[in-house]
GUSE-345412 format. One record per residue: residue number from 1; residue in three letters; x, y, z of N, C-alpha, C, O, CB in turn. Coordinates in steps of 0.1 Angstrom, whole numbers, plus 2048, in hexadecimal, padded with zeros to 3 digits. Glycine has a CB too. Layout:
% residues N
NUM_ALA_X_Y_Z_X_Y_Z_X_Y_Z_X_Y_Z_X_Y_Z
...
//
This chain:
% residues 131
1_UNK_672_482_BCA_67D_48B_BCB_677_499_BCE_66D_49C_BC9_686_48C_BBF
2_UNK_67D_4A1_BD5_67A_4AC_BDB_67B_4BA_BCD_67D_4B7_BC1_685_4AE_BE9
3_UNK_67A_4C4_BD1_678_4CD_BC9_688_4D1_BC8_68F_4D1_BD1_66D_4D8_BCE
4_UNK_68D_4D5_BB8_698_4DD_BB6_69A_4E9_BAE_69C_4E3_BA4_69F_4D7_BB3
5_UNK_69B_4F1_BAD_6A0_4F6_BA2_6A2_4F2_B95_6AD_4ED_B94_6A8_4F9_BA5
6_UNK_699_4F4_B88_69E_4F4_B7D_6A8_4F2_B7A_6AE_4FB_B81_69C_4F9_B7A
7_UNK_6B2_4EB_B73_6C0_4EA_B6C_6C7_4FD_B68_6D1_504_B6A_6BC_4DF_B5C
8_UNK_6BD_4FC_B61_6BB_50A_B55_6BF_516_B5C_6C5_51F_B57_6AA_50D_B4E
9_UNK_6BA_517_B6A_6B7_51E_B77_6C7_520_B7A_6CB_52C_B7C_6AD_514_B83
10_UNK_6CD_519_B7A_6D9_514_B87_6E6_520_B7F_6EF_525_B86_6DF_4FC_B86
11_UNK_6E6_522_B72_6F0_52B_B71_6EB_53B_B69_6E7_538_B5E_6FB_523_B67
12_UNK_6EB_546_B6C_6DF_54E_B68_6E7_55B_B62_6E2_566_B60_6D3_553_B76
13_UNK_6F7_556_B5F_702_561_B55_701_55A_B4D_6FF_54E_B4C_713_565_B58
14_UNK_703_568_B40_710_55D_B34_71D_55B_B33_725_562_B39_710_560_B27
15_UNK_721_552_B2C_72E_54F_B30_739_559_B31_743_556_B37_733_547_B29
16_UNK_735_56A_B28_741_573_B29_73F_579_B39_748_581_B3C_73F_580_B1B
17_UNK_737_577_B43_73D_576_B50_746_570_B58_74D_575_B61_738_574_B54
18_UNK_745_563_B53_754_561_B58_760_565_B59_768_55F_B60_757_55C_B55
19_UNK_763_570_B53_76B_579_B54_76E_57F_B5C_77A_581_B5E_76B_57F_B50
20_UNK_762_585_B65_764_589_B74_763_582_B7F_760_587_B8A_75B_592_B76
21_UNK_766_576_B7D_763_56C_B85_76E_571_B90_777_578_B8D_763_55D_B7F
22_UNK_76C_56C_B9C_776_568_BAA_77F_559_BA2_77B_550_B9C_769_562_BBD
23_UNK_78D_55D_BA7_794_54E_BA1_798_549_BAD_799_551_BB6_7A3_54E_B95
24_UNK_79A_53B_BB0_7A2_534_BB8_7A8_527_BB5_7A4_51E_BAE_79C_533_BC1
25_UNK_7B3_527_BBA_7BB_51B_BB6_7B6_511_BC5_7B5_518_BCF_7D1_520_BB3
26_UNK_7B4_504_BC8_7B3_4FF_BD2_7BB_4F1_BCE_7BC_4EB_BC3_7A5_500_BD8
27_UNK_7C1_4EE_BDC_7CA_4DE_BDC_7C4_4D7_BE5_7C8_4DB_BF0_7DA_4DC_BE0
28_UNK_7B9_4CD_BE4_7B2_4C3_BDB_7A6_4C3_BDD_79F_4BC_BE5_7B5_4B6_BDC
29_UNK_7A3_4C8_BD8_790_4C4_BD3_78E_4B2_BCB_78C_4B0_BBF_789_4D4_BC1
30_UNK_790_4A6_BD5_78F_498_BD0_787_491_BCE_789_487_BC8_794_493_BD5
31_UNK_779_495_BD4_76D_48F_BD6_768_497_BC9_767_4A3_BCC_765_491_BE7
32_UNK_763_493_BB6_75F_49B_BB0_751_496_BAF_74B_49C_BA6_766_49F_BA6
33_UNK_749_48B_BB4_740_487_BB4_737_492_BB1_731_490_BA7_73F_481_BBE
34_UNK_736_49C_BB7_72B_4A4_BB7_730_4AF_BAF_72C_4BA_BB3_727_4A8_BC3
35_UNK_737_4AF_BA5_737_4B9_B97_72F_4B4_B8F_72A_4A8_B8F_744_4BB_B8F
36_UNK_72D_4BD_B87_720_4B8_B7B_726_4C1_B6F_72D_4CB_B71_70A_4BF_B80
37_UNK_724_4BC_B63_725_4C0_B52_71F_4CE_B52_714_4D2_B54_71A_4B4_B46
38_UNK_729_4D5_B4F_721_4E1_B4F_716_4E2_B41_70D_4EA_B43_72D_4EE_B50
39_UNK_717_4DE_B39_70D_4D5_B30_6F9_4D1_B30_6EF_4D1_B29_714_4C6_B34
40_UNK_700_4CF_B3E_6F2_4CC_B42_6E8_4D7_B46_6DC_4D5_B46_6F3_4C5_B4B
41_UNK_6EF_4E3_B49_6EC_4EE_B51_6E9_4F8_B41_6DD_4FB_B3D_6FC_4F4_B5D
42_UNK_6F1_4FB_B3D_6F1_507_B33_6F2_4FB_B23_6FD_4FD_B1C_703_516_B37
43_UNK_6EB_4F4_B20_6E9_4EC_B13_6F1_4EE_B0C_6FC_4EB_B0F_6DF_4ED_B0C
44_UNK_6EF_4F4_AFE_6F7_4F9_AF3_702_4FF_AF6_70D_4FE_AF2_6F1_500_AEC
45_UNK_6FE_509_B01_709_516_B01_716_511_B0A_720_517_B0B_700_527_B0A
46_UNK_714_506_B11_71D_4FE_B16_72F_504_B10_739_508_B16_718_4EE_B10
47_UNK_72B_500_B03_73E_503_AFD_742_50F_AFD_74E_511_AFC_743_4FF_AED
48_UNK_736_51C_AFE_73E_529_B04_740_52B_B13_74A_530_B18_738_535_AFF
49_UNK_735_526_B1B_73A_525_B29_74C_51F_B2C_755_523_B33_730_51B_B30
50_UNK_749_511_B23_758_50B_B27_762_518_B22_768_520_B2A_75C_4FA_B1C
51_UNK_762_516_B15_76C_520_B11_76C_52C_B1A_778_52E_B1D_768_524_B03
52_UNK_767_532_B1E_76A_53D_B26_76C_53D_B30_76F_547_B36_763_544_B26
53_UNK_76B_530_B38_772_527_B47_783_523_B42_78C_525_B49_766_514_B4B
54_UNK_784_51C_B36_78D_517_B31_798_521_B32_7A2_51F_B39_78A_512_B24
55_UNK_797_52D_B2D_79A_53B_B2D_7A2_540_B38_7AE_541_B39_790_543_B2E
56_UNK_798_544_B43_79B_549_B50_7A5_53B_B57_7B0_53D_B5D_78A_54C_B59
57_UNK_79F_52D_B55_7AB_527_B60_7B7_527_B5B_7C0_527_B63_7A9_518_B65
58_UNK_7BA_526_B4B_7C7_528_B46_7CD_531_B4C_7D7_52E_B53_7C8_52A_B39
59_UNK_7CA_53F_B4B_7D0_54B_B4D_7D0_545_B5B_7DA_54D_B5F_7C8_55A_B49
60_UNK_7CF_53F_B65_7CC_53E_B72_7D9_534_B73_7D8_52F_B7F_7BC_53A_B77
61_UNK_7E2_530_B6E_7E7_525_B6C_7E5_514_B6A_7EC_50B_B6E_7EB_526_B74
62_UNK_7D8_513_B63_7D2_507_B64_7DD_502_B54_7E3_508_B4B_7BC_508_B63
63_UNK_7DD_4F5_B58_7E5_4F1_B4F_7DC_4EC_B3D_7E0_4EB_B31_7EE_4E4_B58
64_UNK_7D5_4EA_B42_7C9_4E5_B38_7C5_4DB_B3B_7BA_4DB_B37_7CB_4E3_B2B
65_UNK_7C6_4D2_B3F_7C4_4C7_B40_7B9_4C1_B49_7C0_4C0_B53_7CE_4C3_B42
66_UNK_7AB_4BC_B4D_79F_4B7_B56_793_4BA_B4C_795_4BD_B40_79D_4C1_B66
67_UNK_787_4B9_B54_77E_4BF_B50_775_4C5_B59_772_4C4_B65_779_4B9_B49
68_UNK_770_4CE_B4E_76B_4DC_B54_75E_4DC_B5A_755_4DA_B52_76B_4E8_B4A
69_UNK_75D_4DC_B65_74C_4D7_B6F_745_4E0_B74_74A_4EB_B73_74D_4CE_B7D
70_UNK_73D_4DF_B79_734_4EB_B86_736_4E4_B92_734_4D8_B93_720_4ED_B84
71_UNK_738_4E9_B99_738_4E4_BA6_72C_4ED_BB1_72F_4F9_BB1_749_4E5_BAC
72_UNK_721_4EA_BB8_71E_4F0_BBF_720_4F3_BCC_724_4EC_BD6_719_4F0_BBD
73_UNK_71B_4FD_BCA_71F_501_BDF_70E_508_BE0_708_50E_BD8_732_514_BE4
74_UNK_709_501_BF2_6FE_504_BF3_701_511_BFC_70D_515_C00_6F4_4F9_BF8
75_UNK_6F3_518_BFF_6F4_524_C03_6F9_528_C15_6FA_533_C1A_6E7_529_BFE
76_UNK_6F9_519_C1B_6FD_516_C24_70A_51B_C29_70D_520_C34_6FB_50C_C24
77_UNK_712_51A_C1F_723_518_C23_728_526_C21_734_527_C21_72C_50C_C18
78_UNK_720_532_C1F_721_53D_C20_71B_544_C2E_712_540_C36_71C_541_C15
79_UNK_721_54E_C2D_71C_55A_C3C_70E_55A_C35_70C_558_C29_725_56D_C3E
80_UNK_706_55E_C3E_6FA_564_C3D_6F8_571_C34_6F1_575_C2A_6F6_567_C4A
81_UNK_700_577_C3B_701_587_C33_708_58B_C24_70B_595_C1F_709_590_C3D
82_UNK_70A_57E_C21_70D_57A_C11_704_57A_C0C_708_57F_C01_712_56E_C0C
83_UNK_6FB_579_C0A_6EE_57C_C05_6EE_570_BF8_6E8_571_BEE_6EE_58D_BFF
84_UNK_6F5_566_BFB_6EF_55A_BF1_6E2_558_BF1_6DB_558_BFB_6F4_54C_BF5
85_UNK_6DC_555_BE2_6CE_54F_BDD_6CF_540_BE7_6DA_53A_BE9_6CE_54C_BC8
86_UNK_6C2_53B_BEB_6C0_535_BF3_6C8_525_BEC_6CE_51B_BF2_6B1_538_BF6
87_UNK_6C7_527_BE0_6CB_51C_BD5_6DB_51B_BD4_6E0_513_BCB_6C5_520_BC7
88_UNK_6E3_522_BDB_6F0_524_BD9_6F4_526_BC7_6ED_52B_BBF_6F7_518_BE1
89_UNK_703_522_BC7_709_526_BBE_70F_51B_BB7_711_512_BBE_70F_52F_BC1
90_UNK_713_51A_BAC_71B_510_BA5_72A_51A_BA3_72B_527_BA2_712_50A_B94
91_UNK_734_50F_BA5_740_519_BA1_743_510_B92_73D_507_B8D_74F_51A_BB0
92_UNK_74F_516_B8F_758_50A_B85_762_507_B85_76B_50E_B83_759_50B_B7B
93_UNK_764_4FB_B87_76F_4F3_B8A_774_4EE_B80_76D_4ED_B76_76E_4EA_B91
94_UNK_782_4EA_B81_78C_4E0_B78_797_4DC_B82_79F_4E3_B87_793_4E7_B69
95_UNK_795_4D1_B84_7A1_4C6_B87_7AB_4C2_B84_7AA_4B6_B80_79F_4BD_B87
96_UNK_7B8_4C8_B82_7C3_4C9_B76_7C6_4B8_B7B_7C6_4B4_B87_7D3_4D8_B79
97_UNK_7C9_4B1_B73_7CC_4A2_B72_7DB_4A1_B75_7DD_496_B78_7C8_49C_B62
98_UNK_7E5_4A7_B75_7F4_4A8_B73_7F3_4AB_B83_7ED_4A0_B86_7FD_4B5_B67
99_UNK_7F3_4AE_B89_7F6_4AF_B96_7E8_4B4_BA2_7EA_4B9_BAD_802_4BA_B95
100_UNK_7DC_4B2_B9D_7CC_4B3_BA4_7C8_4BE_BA9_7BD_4BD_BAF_7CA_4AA_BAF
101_UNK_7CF_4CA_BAA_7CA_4D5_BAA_7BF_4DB_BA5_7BE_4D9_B98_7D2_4DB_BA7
102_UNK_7B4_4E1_BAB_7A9_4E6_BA9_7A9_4F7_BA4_7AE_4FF_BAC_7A1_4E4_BB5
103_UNK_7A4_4FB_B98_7A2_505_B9A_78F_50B_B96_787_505_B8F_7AE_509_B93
104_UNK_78D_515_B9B_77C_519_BA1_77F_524_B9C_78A_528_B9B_775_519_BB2
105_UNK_776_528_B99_76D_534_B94_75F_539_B95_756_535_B8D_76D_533_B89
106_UNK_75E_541_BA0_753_547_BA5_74F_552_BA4_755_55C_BA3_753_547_BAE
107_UNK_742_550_BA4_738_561_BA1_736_569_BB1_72F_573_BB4_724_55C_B9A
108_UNK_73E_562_BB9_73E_56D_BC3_74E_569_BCD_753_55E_BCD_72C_56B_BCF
109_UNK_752_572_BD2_760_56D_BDC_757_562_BE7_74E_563_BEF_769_580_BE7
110_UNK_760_55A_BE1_75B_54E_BEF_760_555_BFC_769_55E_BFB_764_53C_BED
111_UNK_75D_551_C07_760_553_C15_769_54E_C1C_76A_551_C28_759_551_C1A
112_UNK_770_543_C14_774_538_C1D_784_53E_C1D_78A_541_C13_770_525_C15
113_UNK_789_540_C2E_799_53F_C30_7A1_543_C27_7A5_54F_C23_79D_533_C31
114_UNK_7A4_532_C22_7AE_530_C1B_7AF_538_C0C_7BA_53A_C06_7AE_523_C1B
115_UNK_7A3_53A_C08_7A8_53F_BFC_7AE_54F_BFB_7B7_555_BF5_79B_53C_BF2
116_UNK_7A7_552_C04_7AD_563_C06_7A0_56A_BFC_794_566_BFB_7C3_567_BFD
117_UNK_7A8_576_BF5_7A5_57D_BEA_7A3_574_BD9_7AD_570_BD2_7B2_588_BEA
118_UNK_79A_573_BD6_797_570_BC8_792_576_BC3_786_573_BC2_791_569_BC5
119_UNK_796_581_BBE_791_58E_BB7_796_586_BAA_7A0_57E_BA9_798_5A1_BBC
120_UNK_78C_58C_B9E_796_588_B91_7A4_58F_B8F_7AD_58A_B89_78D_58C_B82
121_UNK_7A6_59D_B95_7B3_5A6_B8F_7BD_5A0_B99_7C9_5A2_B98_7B2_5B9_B8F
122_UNK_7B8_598_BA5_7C7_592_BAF_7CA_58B_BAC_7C4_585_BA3_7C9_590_BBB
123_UNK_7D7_583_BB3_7E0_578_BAC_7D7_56E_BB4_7D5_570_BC0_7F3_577_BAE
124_UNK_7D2_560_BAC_7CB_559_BAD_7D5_551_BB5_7E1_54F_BB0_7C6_555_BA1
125_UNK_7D2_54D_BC3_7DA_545_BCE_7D8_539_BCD_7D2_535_BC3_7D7_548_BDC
126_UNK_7DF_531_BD7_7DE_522_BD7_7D9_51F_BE5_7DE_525_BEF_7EE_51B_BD4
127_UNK_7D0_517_BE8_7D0_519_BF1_7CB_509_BFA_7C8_502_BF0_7CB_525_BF0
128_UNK_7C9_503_C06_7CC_4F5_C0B_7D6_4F0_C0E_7DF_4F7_C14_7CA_4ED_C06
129_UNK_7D7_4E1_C0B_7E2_4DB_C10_7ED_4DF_C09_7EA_4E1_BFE_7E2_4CE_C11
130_UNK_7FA_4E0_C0B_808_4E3_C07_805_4F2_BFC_80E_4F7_BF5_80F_4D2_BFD
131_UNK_7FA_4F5_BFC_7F8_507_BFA_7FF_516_BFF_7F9_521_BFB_7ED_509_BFF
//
């Protein structure tokens, strides 16, 4: 296997950042194959990361209900002049189970279209199919 990044490496806040995260609501993130335990990443400290993800998607309208993952994005799927680490980024996701809505939480405004503005102080959008 080729070279990666440390685990330990991959998330480099503590969890009271999440707070300033970028929010997004997206309709359907279905393929979760490639989320991972956030667990695995931040060990122990795992249940304040959650908790402070748990937090932000409530207030975001998340109903409670999935679980709470990393999802990554490589540094590809950004502009250049984003200045992504070559390693990209993990966001955090939850998959509300009641009707499959995604909601993300990012350490930088994603780029993409649809989501618009994900500032933490703006109203967290919906955004995809029937969005």
């Amino acid at each position: 296997m080729g070279y990666s990044i440390p685990k330990q490496n991959v998330i480099s806040y503590g969890p009271e950042a999440l707070g300033s995260f970028h929010g997004y609501i997206f309709e359907w993130i279905d393929n979760l194959h490639f989320t991972q335990a956030p667990s695995a990443f931040v060990g122990p400290q795992a249940a304040a990361y959650i908790a402070a993800a748990k937090d932000r998607f409530l207030a975001m309208g998340w109903e409670g209900d999935g679980d709470i993952q990393l999802l990554w994005l490589p540094s590809f799927v950004f502009p250049f002049d984003a200045g992504i680490r070559p390693e990209g980024l993990a966001l955090w996701h939850v998959k509300q189970e009641e009707d499959g809505v995604s909601f993300l939480l990012s350490p930088v405004e994603l780029p993409f279209e649809a989501f618009g503005d994900g500032s933490p102080g703006a109203s967290d959008s919906m955004a995809g199919a029937g969005g």
